[in-house]
C-alpha positions in Angstrom: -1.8 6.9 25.7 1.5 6.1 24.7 4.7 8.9 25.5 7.8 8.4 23.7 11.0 9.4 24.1 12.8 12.3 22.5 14.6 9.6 20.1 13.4 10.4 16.3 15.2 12.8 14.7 13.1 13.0 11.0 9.4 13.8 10.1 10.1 10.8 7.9 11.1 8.6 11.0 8.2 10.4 13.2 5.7 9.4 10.4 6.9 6.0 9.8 6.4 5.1 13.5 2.8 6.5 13.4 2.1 4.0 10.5 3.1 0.8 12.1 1.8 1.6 15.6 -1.6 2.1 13.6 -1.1 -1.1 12.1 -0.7 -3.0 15.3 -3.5 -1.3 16.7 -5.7 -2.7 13.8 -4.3 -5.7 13.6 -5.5 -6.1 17.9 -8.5 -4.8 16.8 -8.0 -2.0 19.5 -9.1 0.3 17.0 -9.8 1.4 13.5 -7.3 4.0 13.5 -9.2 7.1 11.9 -7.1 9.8 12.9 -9.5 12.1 10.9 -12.4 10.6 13.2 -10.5 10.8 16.4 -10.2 7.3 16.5 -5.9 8.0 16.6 -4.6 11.2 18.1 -1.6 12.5 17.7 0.5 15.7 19.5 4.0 16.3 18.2 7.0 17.5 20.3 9.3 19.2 18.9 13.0 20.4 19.9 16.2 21.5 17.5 19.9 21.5 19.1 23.0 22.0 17.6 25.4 20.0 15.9 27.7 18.4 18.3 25.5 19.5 21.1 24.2 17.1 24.2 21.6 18.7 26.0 18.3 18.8 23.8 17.2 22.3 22.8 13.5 23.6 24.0 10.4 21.5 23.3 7.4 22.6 21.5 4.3 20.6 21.5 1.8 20.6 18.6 -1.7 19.9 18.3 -4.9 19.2 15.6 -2.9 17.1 13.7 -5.4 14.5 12.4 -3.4 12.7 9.6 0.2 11.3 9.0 0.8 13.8 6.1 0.0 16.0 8.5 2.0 15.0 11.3 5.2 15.3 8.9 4.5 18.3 7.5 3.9 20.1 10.7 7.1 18.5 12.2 8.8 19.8 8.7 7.3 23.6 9.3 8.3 23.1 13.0 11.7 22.3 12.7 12.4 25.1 10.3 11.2 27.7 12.5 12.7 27.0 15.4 16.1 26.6 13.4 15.5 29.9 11.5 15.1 31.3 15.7 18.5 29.5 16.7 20.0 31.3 13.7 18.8 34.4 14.5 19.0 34.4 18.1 15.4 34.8 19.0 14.5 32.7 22.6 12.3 29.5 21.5 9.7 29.6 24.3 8.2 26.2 25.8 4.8 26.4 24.6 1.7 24.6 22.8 1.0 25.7 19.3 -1.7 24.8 16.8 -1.4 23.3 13.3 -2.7 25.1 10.3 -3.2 22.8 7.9 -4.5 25.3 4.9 -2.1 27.6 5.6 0.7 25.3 6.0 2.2 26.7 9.4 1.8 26.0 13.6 0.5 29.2 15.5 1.0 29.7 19.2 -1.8 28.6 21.2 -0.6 28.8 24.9 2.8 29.1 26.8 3.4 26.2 29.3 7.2 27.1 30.6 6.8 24.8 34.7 4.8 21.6 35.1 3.0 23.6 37.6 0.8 25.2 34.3 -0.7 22.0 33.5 -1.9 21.8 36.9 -0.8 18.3 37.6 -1.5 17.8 41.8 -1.2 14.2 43.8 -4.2 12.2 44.6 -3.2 10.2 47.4 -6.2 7.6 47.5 -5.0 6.1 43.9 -3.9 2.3 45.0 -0.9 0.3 43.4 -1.9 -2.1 40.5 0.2 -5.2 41.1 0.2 -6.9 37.2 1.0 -10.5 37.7 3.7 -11.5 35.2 2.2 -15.2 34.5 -0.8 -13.0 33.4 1.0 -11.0 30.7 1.9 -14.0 29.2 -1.3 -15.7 29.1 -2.7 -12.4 27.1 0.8 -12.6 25.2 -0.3 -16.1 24.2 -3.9 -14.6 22.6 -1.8 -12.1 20.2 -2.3 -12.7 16.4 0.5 -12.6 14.4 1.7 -8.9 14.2 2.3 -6.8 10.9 6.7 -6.6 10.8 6.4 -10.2 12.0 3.8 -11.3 9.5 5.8 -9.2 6.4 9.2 -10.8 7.1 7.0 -14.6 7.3 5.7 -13.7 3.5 8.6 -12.5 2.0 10.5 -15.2 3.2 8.1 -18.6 2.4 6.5 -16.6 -0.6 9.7 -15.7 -2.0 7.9 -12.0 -3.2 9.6 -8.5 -2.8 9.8 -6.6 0.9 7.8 -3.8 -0.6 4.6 -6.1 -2.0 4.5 -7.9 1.5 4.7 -4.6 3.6 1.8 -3.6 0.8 -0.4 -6.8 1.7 0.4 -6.6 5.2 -0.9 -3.3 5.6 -4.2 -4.7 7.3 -4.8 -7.6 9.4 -7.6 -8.2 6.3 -5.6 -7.5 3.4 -3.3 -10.3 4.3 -5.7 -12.6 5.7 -7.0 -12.2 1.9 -3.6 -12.8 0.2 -3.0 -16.2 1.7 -6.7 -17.1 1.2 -5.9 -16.7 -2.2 -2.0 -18.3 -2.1 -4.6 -21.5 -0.4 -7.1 -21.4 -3.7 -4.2 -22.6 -5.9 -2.7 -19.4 -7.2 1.2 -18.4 -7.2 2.3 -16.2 -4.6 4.0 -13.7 -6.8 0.7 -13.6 -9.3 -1.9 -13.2 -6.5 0.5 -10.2 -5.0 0.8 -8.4 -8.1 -3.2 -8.8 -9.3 -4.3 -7.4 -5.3 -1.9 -4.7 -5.4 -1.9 -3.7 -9.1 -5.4 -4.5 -9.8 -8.4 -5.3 -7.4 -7.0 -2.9 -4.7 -7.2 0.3 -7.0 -10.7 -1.1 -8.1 -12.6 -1.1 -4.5 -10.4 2.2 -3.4 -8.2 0.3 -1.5 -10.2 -1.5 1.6 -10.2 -5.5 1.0 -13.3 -5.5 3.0 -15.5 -4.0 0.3 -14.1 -6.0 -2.2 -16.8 -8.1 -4.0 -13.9 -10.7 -5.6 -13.4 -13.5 -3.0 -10.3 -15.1 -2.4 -11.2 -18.3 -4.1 -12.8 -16.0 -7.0 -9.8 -14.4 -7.5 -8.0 -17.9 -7.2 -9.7 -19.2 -9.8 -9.1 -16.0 -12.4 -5.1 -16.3 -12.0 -5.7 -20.5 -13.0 -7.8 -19.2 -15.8 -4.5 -16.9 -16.8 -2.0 -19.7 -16.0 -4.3 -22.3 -18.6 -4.3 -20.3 -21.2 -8.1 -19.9 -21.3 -7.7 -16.0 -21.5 -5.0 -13.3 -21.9 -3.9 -10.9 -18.5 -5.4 -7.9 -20.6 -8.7 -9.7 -21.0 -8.5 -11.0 -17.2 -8.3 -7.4 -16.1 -11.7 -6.7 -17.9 -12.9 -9.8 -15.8 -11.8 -8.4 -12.7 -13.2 -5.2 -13.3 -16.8 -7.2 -13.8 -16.2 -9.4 -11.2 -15.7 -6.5 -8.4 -18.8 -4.7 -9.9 -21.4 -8.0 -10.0 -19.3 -10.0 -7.7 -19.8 -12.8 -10.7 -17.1 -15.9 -10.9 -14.4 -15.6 -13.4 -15.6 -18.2 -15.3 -19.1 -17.2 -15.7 -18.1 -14.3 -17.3 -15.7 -15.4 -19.6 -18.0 -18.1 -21.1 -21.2 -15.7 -20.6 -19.4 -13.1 -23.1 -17.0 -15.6 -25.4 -13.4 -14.0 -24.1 -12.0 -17.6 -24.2 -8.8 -16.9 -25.6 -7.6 -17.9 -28.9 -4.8 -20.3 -29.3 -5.6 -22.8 -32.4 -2.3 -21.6 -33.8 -3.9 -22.3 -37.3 -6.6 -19.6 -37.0 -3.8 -17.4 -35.7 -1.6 -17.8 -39.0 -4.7 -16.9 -41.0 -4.8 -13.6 -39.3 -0.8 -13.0 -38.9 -0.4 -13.4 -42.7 -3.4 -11.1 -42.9 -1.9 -8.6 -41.2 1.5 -8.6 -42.4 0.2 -9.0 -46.0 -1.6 -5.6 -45.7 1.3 -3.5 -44.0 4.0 -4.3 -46.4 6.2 -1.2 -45.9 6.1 -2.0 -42.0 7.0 -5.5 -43.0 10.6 -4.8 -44.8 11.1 -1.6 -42.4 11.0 -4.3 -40.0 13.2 -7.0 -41.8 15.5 -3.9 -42.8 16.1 -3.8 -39.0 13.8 -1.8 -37.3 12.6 -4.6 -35.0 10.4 -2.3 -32.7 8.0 -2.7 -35.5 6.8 -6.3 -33.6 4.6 -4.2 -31.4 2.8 -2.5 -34.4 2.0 -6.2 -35.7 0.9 -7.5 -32.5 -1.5 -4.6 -32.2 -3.2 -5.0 -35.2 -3.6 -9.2 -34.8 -4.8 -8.1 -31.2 -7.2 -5.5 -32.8 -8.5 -8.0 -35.4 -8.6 -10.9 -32.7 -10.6 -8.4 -30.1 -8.1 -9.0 -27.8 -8.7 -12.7 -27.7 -5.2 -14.2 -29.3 -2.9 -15.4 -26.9 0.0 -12.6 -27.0 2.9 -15.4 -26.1 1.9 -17.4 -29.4 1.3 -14.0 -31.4 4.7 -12.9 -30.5 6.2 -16.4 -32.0 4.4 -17.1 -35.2 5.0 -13.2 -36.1 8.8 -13.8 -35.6 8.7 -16.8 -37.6 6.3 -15.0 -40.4 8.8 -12.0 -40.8 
């Protein structure tokens, strides 16, 4: 059990602190942190004051709070009501009161105004524990890297955003898998964008159900980087790859999506295109030069997808 101090002042703040004490928790492998299984429990205390005031108003505590949306919104509701009583002069009693989460509101559960009404008494045959401060560090010395420290570490040798390394460091798991994947060969910046923009929303977010190991995964991003298929047709492979658990190479050779860059066959199929679209085609040289995308489509259509976009894009410049 762990009792703060009265020293967050937002349901933003509240919530945020929630979240990372979760993700240490994990990351010791203390627990799994399902606060809808109990595993996490929360109770909120809640107390308003007035601007320019020192001494904190009257605490409320809530209870059955069993998410972090949860915790917020009740904190949210809470602080609203008990300002709405300041306003109006109404007495905000010291009391426990219960969250309901369909209706959106706390309710009062039980009034606890002296410490005497939790019914706290002294047990005098409870010993001292003496903690031995050579042994704190010898269990300090066992920790794993934690999540803020492990974020800034990314960030800073990966050179990738604060937001996608606070995204990959959300689980001791999820970032074990990112670097797994840095080690198979890929770029830092391309294996962060395909786990958080791709494979994540494909196995609902847990790394540990994905089918896609990190070397698989590895070796799909070198496929992109070589040229040997297009990051629309990669996405495909992905998608086939989390379902079968198949390597990225198999499947691209098992269903021909090798992609097309003989820049002659390409031609063929650009003067193709532009020859039937000849109203698009002066449009276009007339100055409306949005009309590129329409001609890429229809090469990509023709080419199922398989013609490298970057070489698309310059031979249809060229052409027009």
């Amino acid at each position: 059990e762990i009792v703060s101090k009265p020293d967050m002042r937002s349901h933003e703040e509240a919530g945020e602190y929630l979240r990372s004490l979760r993700s240490i928790l994990m990351y010791l492998d203390v627990c799994d942190g399902n606060m809808e299984e109990g595993s996490m429990r929360c109770d909120a205390n809640i107390s308003v004051r007035k601007r320019g005031q020192t001494e904190l108003g009257t605490k409320v505590e809530i209870k059955n709070l069993n998410s972090f949306r949860n915790v917020e919104r009740a904190i949210t509701y809470e602080r609203e009501r008990q300002i709405d009583c300041v306003e109006r002069g109404v007495r905000i009693v010291q009391e426990t009161r219960l969250w309901e989460a369909e209706r959106g509101m706390t309710q009062s559960m039980r009034s606890k105004e002296e410490a005497h009404d939790y019914r706290y008494f002294p047990e005098p045959d409870l010993v001292p524990i003496v903690i031995n401060p050579a042994w704190i560090e010898e269990i300090r010395g066992t920790l794993p890297e934690l999540p803020r420290a492990r974020m800034e570490r990314l960030a800073r040798e990966h050179q990738i955003p604060a937001y996608d390394a606070k995204v990959l460091t959300g689980t001791r798991a999820l970032a074990d898998y990112f670097e797994a994947v840095i080690a198979g060969g890929a770029s830092p910046k391309g294996a962060s964008n395909w786990i958080k923009d791709e494979l994540l929303g494909l196995i609902e977010g847990d790394i540990t159900k994905s089918r896609v190991t990190p070397e698989a995964l590895a070796g799909l991003l070198g496929l992109i980087d070589d040229g040997t298929v297009s990051g629309k047709i990669a996405k495909g492979v992905l998608a086939e790859m989390a379902t079968t658990g198949r390597g990225a190479r198999e499947i691209v050779e098992a269903q021909g999506l090798v992609q097309l860059s003989d820049e002659k066959a390409i031609i063929s199929i650009v003067d193709e295109v532009l020859a039937a679209h000849p109203g698009e085609r002066q449009r276009y040289r007339d100055g409306q030069t949005k009309l590129l995308g329409h001609f890429v489509g229809q090469v990509m259509k023709r080419t199922q997808g398989k013609a490298n976009p970057a070489l698309v894009n310059k031979l249809l410049k060229e052409r027009l």
